[in-house]
N, C-alpha and C positions, 0 to 999 in steps of 0.2 A: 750277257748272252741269253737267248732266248730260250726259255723252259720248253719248247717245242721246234722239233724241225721239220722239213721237210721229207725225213727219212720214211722208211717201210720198218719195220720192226727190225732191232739186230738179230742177226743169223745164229751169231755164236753169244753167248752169254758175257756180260763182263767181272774186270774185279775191280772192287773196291776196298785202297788201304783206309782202314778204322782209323777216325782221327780225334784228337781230346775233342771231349766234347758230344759225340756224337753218338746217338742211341741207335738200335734197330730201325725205330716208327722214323726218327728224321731220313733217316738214309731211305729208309722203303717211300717217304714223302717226296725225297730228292728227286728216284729215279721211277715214281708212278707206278710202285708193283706192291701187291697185297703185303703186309707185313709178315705174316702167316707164310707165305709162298718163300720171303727172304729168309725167313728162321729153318724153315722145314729144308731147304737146296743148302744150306750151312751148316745143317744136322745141330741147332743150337737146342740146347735143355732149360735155358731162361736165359733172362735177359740182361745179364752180365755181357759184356763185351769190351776186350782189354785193347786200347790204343797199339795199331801196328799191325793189328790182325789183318790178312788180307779175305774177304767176301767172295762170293761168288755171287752174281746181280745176275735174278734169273730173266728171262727174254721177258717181255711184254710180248702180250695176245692183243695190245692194242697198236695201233697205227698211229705215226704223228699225226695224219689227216684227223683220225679218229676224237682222237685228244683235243685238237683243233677247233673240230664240229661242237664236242661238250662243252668247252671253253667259251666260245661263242654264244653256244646256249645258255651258260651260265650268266654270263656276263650280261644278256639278252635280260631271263627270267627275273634274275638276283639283284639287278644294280641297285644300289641304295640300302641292300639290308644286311645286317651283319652277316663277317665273312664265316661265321656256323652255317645260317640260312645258304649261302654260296655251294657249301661242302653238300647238305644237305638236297640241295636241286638237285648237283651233279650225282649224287649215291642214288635220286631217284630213276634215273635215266640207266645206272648200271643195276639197280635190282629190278630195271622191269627186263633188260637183256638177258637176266638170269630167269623171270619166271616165264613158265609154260605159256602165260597169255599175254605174251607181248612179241613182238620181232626180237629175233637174236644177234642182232648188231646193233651199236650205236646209232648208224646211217638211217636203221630201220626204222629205232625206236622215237627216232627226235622227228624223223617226216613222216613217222603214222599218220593217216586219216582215217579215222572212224566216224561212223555212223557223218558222213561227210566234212566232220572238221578237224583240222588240226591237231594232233594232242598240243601242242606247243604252240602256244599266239606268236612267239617269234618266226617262226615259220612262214607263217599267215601274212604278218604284216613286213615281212623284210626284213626287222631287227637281227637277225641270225648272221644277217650277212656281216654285220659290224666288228670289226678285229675286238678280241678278247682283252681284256686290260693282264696286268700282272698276276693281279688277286686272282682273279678266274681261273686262271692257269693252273695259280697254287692250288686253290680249290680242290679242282681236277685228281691233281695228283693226289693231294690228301685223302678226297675218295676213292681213291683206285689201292691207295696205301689201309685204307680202314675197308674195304671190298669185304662183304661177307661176315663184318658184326655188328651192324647197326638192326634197328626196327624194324625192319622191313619195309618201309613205307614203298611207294608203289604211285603216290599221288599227293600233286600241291598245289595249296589255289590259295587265294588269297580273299577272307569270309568278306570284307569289305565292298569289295569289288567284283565280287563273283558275278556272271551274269545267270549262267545256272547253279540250282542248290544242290545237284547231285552229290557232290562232292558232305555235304551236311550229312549224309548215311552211312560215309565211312568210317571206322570205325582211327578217331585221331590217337597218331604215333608221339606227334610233338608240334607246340607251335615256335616260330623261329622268327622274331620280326613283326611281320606281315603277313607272314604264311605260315597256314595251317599243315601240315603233312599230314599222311594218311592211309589207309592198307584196305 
């Protein structure tokens, strides 16, 4: 079954019975929603969680389109470097929705054009349009489930390849692979 549908965000919230095995972060990975957001709608005090408990799984603010588009981008950006670097592309994409100087949607943030180019070479060159593999997907979700505790980063280039060196003035978060991230 695919990690993505075709759906609009659910209306009503769902539940999830607790199964051996299963933590808060896998289940907030499962179903794409900040960890933080699943514990705080659960009224949890840590992260004990007894088999059979049933969850209350809060909405997604995002869209399967949405999810889709990041996926695509990831898979676009990322192929080839470990699935950190993956998780990492796609958190860069939702912490620039969250700051003041970026577009506030997904759709926004991946087809910016500044100063005439692309933020995203995928974009540019067509890569974006390519179906997302699995990993990507995972990816995805995995950042939407760690949403709001990472670095901050804001920005990823790859020093190798870089064609400009602006990116050399930021001040770097982590490197992952190939790519440098960066704030």
């Amino acid at each position: 079954m695919s990690a993505f549908t075709n759906a609009a965000p659910v209306d009503a919230a769902a539940n999830h019975k607790v199964q051996k095995g299963e933590t808060y972060w896998k289940i907030a990975v499962k179903y794409g929603i900040p960890i933080k957001e699943l514990m705080k709608i659960n009224n949890a005090k840590n992260a004990q969680l007894p088999i059979g408990k049933n969850l209350t799984i809060p909405n997604s603010s995002i869209t399967a389109a949405e999810k889709d588009l990041l996926a695509r981008l990831v898979h676009a950006e990322a192929k080839g470097e470990p699935y950190a670097g993956k998780v990492a592309v796609a958190t860069v994409v939702l912490n620039r929705v969250a700051s003041e100087d970026f577009p506030d949607t997904i759709k926004g943030v991946i087809n910016e054009v500044a100063n005439g180019y692309y933020a995203f070479s995928p974009v540019q060159d067509g890569a974006i349009n390519e179906p997302a593999d699995a990993e990507a997907k995972r990816a995805v979700n995995e950042a939407l489930a760690f949403q709001g505790q990472g670095n901050g980063s804001l920005f990823f280039f790859n020093p190798e390849t870089a064609v400009s060196k602006w990116g050399f003035s930021r001040e770097t978060t982590i490197t992952i692979g190939n790519h440098r991230f960066a704030k």
